[in-house]
Chimera marker file (.cmm) of the C-alpha trace (Angstrom):
<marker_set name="trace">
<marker id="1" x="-5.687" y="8.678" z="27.474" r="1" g="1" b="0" radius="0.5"/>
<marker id="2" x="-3.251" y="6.711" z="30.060" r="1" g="1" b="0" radius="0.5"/>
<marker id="3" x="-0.557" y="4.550" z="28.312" r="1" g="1" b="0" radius="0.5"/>
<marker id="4" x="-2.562" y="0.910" z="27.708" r="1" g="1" b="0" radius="0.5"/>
<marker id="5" x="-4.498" y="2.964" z="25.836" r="1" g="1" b="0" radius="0.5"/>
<marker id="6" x="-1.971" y="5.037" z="23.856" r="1" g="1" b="0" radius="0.5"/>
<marker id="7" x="0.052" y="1.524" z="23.200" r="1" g="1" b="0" radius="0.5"/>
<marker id="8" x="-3.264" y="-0.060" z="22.295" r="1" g="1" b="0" radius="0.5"/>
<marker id="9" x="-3.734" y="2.924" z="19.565" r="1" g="1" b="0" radius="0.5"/>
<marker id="10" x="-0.195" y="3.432" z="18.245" r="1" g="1" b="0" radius="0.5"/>
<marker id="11" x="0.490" y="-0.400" z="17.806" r="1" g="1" b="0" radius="0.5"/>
<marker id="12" x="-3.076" y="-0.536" z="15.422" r="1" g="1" b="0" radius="0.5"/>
<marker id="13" x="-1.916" y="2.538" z="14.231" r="1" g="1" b="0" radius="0.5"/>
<marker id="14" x="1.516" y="1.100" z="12.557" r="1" g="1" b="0" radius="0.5"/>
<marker id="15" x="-0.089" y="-2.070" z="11.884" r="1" g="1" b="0" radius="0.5"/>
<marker id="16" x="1.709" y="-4.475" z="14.344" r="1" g="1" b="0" radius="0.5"/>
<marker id="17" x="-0.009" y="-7.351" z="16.046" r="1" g="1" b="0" radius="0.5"/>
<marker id="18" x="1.032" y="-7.875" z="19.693" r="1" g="1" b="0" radius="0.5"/>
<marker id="19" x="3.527" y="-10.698" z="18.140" r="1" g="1" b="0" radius="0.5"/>
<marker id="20" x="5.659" y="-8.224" z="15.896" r="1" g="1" b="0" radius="0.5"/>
<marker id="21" x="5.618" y="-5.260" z="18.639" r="1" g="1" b="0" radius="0.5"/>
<marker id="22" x="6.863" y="-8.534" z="21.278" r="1" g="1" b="0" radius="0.5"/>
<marker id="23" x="9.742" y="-9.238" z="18.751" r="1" g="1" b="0" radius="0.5"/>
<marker id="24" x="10.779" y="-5.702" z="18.151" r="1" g="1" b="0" radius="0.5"/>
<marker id="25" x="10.780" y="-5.350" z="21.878" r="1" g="1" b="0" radius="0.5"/>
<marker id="26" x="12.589" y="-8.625" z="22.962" r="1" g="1" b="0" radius="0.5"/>
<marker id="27" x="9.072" y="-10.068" z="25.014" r="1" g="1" b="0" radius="0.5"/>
<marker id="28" x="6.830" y="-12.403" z="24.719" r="1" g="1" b="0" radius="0.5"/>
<marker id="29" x="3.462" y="-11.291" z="23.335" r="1" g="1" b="0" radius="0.5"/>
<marker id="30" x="2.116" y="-12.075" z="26.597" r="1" g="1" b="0" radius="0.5"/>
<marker id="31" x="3.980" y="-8.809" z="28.231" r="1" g="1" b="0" radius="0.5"/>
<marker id="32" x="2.516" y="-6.968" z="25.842" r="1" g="1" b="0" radius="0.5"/>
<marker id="33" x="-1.124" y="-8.059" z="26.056" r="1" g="1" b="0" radius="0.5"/>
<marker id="34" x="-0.677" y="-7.240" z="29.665" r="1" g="1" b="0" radius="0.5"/>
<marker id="35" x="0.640" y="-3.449" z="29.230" r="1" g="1" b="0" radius="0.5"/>
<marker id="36" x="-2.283" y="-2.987" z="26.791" r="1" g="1" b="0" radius="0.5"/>
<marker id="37" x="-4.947" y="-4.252" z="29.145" r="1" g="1" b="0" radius="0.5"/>
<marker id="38" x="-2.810" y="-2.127" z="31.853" r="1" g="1" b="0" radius="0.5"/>
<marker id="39" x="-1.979" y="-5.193" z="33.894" r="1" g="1" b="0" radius="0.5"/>
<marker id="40" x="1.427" y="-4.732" z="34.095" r="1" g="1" b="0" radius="0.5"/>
<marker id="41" x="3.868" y="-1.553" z="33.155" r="1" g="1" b="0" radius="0.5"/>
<marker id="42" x="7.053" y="-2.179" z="30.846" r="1" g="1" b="0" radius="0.5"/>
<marker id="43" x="10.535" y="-1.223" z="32.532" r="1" g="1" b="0" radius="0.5"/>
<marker id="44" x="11.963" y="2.350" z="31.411" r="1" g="1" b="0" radius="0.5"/>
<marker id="45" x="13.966" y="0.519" z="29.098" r="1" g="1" b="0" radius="0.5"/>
<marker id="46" x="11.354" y="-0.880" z="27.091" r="1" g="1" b="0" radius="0.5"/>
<marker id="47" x="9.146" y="2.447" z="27.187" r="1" g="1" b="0" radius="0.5"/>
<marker id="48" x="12.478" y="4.354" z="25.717" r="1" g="1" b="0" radius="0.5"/>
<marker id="49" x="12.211" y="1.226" z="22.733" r="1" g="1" b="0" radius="0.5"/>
<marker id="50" x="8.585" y="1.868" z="22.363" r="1" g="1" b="0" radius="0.5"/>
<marker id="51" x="8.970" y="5.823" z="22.340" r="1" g="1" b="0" radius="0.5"/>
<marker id="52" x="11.562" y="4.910" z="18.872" r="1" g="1" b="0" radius="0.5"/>
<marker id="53" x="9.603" y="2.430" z="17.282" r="1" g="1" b="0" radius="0.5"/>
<marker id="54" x="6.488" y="4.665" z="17.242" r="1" g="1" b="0" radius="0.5"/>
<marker id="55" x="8.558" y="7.768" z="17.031" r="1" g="1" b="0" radius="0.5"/>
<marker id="56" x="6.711" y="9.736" z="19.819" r="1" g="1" b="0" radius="0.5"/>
<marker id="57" x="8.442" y="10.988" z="23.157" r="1" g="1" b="0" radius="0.5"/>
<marker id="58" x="8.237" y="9.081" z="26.277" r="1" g="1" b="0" radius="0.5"/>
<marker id="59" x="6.125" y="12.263" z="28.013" r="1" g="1" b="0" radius="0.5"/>
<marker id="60" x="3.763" y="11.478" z="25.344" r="1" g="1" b="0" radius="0.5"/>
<marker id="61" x="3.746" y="7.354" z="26.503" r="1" g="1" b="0" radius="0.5"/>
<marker id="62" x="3.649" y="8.349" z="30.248" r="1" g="1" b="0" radius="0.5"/>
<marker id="63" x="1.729" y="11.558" z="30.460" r="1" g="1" b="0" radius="0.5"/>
<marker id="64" x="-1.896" y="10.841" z="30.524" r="1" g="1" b="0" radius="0.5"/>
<marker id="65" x="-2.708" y="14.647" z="28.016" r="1" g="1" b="0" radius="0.5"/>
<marker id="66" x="-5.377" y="14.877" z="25.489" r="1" g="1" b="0" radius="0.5"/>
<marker id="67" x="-3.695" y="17.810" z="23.957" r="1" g="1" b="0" radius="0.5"/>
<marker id="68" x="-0.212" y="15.248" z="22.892" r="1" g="1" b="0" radius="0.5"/>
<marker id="69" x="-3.236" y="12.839" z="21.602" r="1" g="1" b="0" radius="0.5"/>
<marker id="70" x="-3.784" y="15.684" z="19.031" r="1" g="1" b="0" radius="0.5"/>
<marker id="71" x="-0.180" y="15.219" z="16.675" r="1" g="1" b="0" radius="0.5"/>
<marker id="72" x="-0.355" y="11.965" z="16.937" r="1" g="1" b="0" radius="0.5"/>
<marker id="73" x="-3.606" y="11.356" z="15.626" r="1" g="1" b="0" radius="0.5"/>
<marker id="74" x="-2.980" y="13.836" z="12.977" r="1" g="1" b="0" radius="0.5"/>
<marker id="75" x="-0.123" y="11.441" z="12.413" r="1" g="1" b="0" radius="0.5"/>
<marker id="76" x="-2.063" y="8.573" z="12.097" r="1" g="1" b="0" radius="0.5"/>
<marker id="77" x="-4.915" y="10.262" z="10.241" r="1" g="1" b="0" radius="0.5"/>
<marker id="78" x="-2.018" y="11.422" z="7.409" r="1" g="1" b="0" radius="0.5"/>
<marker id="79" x="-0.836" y="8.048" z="7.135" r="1" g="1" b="0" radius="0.5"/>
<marker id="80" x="-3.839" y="6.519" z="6.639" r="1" g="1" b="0" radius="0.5"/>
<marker id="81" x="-4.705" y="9.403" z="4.089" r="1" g="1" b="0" radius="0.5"/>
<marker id="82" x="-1.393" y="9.008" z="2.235" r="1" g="1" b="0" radius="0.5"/>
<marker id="83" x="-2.046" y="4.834" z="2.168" r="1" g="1" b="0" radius="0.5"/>
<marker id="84" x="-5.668" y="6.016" z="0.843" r="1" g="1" b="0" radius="0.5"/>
<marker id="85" x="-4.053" y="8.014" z="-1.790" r="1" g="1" b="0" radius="0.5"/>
<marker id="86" x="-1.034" y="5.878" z="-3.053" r="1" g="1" b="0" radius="0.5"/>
<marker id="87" x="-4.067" y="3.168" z="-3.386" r="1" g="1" b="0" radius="0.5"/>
<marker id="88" x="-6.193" y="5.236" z="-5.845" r="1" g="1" b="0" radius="0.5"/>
<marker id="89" x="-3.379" y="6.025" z="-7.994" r="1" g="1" b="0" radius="0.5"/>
<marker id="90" x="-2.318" y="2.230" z="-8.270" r="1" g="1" b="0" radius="0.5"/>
<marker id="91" x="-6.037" y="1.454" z="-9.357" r="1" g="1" b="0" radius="0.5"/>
<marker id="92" x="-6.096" y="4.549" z="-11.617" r="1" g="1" b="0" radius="0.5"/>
<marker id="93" x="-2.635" y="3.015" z="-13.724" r="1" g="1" b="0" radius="0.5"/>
<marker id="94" x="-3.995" y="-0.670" z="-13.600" r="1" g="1" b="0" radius="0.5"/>
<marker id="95" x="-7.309" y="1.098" z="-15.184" r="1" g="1" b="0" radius="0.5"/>
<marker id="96" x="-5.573" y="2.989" z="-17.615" r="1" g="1" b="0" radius="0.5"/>
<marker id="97" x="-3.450" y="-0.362" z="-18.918" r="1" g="1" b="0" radius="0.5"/>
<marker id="98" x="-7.088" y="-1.811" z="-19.372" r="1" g="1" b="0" radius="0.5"/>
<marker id="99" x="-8.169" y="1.105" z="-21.499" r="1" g="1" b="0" radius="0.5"/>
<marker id="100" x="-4.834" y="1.003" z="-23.811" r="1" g="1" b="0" radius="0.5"/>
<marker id="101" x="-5.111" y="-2.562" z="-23.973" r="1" g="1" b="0" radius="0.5"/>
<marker id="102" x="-8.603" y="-2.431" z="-25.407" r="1" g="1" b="0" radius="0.5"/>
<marker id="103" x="-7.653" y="0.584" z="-27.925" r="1" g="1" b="0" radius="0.5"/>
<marker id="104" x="-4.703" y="-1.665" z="-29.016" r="1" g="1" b="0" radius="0.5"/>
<marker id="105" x="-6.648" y="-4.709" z="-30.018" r="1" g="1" b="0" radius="0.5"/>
<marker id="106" x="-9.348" y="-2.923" z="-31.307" r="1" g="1" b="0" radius="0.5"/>
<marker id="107" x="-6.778" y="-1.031" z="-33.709" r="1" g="1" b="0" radius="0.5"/>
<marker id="108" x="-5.378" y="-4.292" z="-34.200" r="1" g="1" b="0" radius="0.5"/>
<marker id="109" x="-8.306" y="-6.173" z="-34.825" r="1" g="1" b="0" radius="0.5"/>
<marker id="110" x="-9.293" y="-3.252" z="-37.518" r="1" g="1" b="0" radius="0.5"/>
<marker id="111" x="-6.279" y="-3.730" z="-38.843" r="1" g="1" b="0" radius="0.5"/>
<marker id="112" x="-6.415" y="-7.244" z="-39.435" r="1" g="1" b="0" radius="0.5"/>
<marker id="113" x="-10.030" y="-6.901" z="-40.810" r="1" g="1" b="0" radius="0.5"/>
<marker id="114" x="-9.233" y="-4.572" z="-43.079" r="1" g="1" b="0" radius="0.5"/>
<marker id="115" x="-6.216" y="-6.544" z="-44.737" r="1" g="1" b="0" radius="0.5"/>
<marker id="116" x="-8.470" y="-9.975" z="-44.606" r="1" g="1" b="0" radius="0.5"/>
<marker id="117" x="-11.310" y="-8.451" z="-46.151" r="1" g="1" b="0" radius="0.5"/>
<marker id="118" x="-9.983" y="-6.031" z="-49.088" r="1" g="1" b="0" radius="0.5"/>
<marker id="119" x="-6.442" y="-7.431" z="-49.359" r="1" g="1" b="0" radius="0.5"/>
<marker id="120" x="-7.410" y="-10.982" z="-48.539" r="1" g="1" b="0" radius="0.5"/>
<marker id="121" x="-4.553" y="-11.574" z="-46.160" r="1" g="1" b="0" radius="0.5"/>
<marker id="122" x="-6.072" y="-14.277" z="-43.827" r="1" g="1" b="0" radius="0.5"/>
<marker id="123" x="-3.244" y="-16.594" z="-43.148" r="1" g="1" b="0" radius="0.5"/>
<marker id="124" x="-3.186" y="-17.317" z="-39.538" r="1" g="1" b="0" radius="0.5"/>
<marker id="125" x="0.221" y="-16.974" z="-38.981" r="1" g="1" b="0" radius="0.5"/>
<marker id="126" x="-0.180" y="-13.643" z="-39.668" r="1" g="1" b="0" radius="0.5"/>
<marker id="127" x="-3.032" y="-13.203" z="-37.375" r="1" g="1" b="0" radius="0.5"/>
<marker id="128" x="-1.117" y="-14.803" z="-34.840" r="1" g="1" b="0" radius="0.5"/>
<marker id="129" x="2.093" y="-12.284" z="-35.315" r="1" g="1" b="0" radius="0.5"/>
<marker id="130" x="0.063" y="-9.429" z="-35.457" r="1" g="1" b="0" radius="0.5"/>
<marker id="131" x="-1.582" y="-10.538" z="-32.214" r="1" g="1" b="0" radius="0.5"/>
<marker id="132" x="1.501" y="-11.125" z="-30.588" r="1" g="1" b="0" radius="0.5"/>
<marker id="133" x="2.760" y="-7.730" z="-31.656" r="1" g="1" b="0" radius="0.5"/>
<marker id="134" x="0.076" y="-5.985" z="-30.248" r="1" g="1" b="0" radius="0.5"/>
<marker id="135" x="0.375" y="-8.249" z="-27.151" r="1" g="1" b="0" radius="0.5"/>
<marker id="136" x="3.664" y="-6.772" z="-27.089" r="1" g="1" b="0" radius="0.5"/>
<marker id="137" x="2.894" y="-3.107" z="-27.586" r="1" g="1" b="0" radius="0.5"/>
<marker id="138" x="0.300" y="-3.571" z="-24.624" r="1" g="1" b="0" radius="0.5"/>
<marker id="139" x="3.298" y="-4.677" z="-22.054" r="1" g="1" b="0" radius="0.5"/>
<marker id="140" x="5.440" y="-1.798" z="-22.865" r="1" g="1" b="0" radius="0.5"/>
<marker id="141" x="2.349" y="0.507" z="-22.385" r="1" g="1" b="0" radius="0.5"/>
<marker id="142" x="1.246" y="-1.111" z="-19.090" r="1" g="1" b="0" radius="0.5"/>
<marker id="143" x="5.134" y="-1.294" z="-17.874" r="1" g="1" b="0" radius="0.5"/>
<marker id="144" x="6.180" y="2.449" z="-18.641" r="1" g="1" b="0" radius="0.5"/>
<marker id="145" x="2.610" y="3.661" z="-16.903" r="1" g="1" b="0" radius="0.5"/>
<marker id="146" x="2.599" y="1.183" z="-13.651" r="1" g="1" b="0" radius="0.5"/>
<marker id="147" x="6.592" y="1.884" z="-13.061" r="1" g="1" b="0" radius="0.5"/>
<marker id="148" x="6.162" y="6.047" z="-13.707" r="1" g="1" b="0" radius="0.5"/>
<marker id="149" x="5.827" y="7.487" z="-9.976" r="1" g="1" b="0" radius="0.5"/>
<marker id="150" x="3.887" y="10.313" z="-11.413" r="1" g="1" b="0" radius="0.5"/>
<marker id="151" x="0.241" y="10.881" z="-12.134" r="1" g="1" b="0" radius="0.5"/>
<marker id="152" x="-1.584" y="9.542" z="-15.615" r="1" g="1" b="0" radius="0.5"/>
<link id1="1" id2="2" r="1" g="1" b="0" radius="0.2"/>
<link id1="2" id2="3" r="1" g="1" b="0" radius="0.2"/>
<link id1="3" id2="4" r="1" g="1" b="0" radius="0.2"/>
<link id1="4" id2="5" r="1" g="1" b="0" radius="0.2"/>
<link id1="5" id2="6" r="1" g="1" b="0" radius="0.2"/>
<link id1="6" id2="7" r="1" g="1" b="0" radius="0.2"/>
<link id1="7" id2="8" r="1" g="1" b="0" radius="0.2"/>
<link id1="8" id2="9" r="1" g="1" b="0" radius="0.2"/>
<link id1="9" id2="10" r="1" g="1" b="0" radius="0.2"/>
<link id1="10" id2="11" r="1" g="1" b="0" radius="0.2"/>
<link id1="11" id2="12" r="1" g="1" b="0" radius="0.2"/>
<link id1="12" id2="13" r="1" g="1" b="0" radius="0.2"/>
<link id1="13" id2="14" r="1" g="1" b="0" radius="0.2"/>
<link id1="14" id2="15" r="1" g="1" b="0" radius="0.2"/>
<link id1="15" id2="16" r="1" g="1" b="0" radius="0.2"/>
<link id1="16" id2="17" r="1" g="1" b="0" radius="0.2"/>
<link id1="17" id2="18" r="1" g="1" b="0" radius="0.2"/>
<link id1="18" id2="19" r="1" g="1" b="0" radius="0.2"/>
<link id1="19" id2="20" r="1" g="1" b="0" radius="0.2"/>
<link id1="20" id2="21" r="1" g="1" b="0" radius="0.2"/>
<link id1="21" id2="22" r="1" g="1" b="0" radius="0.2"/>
<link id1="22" id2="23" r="1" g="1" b="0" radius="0.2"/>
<link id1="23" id2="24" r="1" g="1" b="0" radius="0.2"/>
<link id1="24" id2="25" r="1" g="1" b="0" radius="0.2"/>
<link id1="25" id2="26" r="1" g="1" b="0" radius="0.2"/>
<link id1="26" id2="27" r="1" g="1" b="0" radius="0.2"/>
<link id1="27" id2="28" r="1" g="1" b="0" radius="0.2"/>
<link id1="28" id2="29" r="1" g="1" b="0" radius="0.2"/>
<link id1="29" id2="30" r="1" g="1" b="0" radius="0.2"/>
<link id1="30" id2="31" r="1" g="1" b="0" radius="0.2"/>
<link id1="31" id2="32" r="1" g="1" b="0" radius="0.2"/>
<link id1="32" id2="33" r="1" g="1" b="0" radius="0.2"/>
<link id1="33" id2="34" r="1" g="1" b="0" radius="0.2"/>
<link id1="34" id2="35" r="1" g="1" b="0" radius="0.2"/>
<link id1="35" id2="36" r="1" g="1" b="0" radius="0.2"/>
<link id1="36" id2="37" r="1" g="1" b="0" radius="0.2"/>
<link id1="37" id2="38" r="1" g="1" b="0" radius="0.2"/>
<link id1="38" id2="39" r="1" g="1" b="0" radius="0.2"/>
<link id1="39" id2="40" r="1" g="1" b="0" radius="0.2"/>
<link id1="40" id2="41" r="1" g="1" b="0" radius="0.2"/>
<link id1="41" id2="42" r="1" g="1" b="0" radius="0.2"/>
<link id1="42" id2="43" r="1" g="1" b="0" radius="0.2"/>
<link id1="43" id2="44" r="1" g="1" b="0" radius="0.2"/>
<link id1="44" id2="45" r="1" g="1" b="0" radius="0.2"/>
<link id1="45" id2="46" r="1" g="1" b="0" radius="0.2"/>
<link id1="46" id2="47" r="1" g="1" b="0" radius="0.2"/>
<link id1="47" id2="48" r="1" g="1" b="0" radius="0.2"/>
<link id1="48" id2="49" r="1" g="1" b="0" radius="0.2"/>
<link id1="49" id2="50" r="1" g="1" b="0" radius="0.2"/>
<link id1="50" id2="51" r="1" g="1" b="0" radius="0.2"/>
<link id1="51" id2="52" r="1" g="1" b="0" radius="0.2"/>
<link id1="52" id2="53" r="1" g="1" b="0" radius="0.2"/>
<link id1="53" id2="54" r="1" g="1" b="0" radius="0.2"/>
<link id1="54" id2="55" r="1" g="1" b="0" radius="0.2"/>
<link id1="55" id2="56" r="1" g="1" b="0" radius="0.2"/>
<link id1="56" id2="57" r="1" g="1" b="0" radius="0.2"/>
<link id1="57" id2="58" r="1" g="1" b="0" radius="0.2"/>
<link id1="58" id2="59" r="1" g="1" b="0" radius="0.2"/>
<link id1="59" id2="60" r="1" g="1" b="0" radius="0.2"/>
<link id1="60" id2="61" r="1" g="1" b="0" radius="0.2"/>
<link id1="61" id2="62" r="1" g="1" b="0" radius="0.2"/>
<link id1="62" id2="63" r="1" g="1" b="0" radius="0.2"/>
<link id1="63" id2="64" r="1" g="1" b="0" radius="0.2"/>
<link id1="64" id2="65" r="1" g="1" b="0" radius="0.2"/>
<link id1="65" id2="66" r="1" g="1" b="0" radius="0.2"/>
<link id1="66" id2="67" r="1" g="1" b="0" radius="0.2"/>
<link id1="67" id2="68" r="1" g="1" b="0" radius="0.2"/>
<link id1="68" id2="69" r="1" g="1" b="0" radius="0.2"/>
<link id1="69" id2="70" r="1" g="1" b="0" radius="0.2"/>
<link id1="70" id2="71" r="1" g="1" b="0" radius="0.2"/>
<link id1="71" id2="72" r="1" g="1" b="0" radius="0.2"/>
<link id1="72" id2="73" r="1" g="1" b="0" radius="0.2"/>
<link id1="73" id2="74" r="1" g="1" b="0" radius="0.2"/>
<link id1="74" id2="75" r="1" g="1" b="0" radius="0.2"/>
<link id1="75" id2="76" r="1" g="1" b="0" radius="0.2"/>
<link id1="76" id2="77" r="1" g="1" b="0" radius="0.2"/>
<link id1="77" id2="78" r="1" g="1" b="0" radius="0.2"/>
<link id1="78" id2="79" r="1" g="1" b="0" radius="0.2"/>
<link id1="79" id2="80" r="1" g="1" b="0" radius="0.2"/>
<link id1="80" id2="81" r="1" g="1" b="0" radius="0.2"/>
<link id1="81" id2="82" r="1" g="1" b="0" radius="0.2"/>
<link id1="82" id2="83" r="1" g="1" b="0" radius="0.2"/>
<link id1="83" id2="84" r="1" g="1" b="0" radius="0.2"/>
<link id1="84" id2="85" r="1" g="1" b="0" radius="0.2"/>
<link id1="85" id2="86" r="1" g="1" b="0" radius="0.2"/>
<link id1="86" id2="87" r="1" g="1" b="0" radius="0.2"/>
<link id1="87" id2="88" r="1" g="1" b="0" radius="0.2"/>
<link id1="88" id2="89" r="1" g="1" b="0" radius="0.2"/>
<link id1="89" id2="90" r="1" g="1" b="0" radius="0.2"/>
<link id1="90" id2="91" r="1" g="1" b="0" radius="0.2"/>
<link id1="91" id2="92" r="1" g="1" b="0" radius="0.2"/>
<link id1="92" id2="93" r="1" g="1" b="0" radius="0.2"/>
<link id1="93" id2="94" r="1" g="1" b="0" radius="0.2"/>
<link id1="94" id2="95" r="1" g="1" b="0" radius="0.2"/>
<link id1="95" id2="96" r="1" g="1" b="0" radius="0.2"/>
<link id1="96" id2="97" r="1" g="1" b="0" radius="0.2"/>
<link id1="97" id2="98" r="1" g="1" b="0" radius="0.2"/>
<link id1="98" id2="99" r="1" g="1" b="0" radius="0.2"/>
<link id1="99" id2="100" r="1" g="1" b="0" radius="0.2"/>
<link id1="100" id2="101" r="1" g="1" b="0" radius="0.2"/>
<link id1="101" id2="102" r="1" g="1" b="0" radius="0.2"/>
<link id1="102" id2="103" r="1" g="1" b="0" radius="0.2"/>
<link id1="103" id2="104" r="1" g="1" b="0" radius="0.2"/>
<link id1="104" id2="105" r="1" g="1" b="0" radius="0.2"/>
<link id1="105" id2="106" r="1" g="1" b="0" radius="0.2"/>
<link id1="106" id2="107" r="1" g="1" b="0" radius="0.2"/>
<link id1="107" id2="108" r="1" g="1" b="0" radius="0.2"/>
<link id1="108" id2="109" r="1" g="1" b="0" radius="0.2"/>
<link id1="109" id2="110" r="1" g="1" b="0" radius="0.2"/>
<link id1="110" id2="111" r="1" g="1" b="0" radius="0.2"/>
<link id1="111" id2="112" r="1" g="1" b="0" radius="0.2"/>
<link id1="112" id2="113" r="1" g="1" b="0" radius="0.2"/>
<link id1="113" id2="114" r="1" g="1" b="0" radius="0.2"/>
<link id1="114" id2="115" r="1" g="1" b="0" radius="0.2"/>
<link id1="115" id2="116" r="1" g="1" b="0" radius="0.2"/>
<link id1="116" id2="117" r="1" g="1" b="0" radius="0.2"/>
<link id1="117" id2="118" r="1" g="1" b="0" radius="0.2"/>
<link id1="118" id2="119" r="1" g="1" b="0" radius="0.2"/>
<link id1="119" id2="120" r="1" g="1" b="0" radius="0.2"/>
<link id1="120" id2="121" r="1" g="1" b="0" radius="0.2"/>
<link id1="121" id2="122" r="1" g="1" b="0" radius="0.2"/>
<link id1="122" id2="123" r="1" g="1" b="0" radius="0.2"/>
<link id1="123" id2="124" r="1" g="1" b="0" radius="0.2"/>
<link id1="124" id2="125" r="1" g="1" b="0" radius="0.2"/>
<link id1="125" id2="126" r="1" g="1" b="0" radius="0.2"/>
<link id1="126" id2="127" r="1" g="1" b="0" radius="0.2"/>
<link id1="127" id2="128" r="1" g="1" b="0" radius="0.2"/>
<link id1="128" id2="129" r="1" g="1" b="0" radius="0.2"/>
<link id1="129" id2="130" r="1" g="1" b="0" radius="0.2"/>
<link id1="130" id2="131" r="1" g="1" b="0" radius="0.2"/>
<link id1="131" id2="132" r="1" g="1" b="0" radius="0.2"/>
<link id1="132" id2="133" r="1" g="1" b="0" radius="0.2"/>
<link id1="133" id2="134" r="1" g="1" b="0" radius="0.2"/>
<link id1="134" id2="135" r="1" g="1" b="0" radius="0.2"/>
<link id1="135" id2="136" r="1" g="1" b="0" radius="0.2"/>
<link id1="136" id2="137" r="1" g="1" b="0" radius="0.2"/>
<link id1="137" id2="138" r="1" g="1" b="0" radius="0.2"/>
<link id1="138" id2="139" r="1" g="1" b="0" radius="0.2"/>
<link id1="139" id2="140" r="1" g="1" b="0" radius="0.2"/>
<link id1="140" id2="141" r="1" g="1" b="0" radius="0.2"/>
<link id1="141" id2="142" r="1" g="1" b="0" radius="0.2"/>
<link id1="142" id2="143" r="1" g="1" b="0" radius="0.2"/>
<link id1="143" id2="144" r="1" g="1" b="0" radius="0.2"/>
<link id1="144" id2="145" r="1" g="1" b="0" radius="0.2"/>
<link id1="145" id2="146" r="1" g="1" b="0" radius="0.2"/>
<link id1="146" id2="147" r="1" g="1" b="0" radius="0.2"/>
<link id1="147" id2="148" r="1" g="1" b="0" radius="0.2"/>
<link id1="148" id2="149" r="1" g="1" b="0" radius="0.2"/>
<link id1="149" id2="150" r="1" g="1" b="0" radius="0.2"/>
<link id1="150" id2="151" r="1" g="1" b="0" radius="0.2"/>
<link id1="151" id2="152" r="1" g="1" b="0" radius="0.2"/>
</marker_set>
């Protein structure tokens, strides 16, 4: 891989348009269009920049070597695996607020049954509290298991 190719991957790979990796570099976007397309070759100084932003040596930007393509896709590969990961455990917390929020209100919703129909409690203020408290209970829940950094 020769180094439009290698800037071509590692921008994609950090998720930077040509516009971001321009301003991080001092450039216009059109400089770096042309290095990707391997019109035109960045000074020494911006290749040192380049080699810090995507935290690779400046062999590895120069030297056209499959073997240094190996870390850094590894690289790439982890961070995409780790962005995979942190993913599934957001959905896996929102899912579990969904399933304590339905337990809640059902138990609430029993509750309330229970005193309306044996006990004859049906004013709808109390309804109303009792909703609110369970509204309530449901927030805590959902903020103490969406702000742990551990697994459910």
């Amino acid at each position: 891989m020769h180094f439009p190719e290698k800037l071509l991957t590692l921008r994609k790979a950090n998720n930077l348009t040509q516009e971001q990796l321009a301003e991080k570099l001092e450039v216009s976007r059109q400089s770096v269009s042309k290095w990707e397309s391997g019109q035109a070759s960045p000074e020494l100084e911006k290749i040192v920049t380049l080699s810090a932003i995507f935290n690779v040596t400046t062999d590895y930007l120069l030297k056209s070597s499959e073997i240094d393509d190996l870390p850094v896709k590894t690289g790439m590969l982890e961070k995409q695996q780790q962005i995979i990961l942190t993913r599934e455990q957001k959905q896996q917390k929102v899912f579990w607020c969904i399933m304590y929020s339905f337990a809640v209100y059902i138990i609430f919703f029993a509750i309330y049954s229970i005193g309306h129909f044996y006990f004859e409690i049906g004013n709808p203020s109390i309804f109303f509290s009792g909703f609110l408290i369970a509204t309530a209970i449901i927030i805590f829940i959902c903020a103490k298991k969406l702000t742990r950094n551990s697994k459910l």
